[in-house]
C-alpha positions as CSV (number, residue, x, y, z in Angstrom):
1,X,75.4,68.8,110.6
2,X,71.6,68.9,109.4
3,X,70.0,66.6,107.1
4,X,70.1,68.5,103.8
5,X,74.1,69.8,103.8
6,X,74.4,65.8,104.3
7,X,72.3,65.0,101.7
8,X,74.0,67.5,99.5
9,X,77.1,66.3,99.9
10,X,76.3,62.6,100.0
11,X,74.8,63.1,96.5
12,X,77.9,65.6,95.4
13,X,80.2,64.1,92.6
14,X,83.5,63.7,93.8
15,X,85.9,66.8,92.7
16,X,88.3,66.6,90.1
17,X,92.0,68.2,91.2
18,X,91.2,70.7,88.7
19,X,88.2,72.0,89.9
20,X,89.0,72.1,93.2
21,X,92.3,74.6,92.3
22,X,89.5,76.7,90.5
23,X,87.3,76.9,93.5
24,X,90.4,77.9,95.7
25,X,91.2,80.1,93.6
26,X,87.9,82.1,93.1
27,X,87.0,81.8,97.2
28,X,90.0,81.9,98.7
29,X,90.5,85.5,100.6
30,X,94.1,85.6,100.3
31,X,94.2,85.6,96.4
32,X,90.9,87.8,96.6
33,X,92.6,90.4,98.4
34,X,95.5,90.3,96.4
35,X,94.0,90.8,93.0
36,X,92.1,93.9,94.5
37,X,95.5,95.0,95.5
38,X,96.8,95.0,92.2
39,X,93.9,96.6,90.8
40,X,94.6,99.7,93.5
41,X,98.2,100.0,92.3
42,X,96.9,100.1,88.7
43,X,94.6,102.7,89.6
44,X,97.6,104.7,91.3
45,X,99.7,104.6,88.9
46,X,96.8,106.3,86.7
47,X,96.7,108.5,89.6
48,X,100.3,109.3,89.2
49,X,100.2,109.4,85.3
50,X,97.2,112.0,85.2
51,X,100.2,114.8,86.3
52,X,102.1,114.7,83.3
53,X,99.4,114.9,81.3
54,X,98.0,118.4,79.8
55,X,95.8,119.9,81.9
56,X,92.6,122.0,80.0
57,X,90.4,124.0,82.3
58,X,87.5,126.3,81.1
59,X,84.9,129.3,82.2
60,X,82.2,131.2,81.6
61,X,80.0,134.1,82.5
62,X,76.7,135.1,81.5
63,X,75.5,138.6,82.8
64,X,72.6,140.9,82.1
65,X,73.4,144.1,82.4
66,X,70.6,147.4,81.9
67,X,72.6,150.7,81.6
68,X,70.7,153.8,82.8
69,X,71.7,155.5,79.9
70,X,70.7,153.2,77.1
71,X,67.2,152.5,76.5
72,X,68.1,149.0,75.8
73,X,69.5,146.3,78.4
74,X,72.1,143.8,77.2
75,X,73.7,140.1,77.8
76,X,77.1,140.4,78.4
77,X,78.7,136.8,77.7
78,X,82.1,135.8,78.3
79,X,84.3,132.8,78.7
80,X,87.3,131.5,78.9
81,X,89.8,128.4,78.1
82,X,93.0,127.7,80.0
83,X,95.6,124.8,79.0
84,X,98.7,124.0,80.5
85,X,101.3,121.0,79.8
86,X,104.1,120.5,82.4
87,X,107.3,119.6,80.2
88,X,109.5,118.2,83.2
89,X,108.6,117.8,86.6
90,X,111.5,115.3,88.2
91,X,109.3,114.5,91.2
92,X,106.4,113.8,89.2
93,X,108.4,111.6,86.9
94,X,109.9,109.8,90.1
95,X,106.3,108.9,91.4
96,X,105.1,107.4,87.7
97,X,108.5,105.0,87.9
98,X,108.1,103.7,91.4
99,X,104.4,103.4,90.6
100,X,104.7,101.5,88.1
101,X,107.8,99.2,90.5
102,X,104.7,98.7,93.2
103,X,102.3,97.5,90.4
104,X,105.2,94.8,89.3
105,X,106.0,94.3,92.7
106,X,102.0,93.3,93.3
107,X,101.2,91.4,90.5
108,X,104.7,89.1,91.8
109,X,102.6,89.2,95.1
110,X,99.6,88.3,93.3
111,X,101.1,85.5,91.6
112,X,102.8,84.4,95.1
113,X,99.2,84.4,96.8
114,X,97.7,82.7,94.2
115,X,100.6,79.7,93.9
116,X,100.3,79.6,97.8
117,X,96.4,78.5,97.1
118,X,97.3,76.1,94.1
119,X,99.6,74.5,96.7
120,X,97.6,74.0,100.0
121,X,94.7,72.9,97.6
122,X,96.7,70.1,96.2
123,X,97.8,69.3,99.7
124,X,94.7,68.8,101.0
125,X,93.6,67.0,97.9
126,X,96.5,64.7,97.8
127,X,95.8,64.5,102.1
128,X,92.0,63.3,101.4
129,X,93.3,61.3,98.9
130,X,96.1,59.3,101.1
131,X,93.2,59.0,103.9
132,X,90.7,57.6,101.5
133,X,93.4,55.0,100.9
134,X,94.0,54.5,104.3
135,X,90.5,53.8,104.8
136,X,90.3,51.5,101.6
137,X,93.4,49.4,103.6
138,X,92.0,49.4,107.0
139,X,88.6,48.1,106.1
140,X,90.9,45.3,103.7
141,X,92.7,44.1,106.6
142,X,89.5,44.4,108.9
143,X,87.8,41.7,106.5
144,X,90.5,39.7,106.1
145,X,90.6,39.7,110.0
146,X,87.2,38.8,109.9
């Protein structure tokens, strides 16, 4: 261990139980991960969602055109607009419901990951906590052997 992370955590105020569930909870990979994962099933089910809803598609054409018989040339402009809504579409319907299933399904997941964290934090807390008393009891009976 080199000098300074010592120094740093010599001079560290000791962490509340609180914070120490907050910083588990921002770092820990495991509830990382599993918030992204709900964020993808979110986006999926938007995904999924995006085929029921009306579709609108457009084009257009400019063209100059110079007819040998007219002295003139002209622009010849045309364009187009296309929209579509899809009134019932079973399978389409199927994928929106068990789309939005997996995003309950991964915010349950979410929440599992993120009491898992809440747990081995106070664990450990509660550990460090027993060994500092420990400590406080052995160095007792190591003065009163004295």
């Amino acid at each position: 261990m080199t000098a300074a992370l010592l120094s740093l955590l010599v001079s560290a105020s000791p962490l509340t139980l609180d914070q120490a569930i907050q910083t588990g909870l921002q770092r820990q990979p495991r509830a990382i991960t599993a918030a992204a994962q709900t964020g993808v099933a979110e986006a999926r089910f938007t995904q999924s969602r995006a085929g029921l809803l009306p579709q609108v598609t457009g084009n257009g054409s400019l063209g100059y055109v110079k007819n040998a018989a007219a002295a003139n040339p002209f622009v010849q402009l045309s364009f187009g607009v296309n929209a579509s809504q899809t009134l019932w579409d079973f399978a389409a319907i199927e994928r929106l419901r068990a789309s939005n299933r997996t995003i309950d399904a991964q915010r349950m997941l979410e929440r599992a990951a993120r009491l898992q964290v809440v747990l081995d934090v106070r664990r450990a807390f509660l550990d460090a906590r027993a060994q500092q008393a420990l400590i406080a009891v052995a160095e007792e009976a190591l003065t009163n052997q004295q």
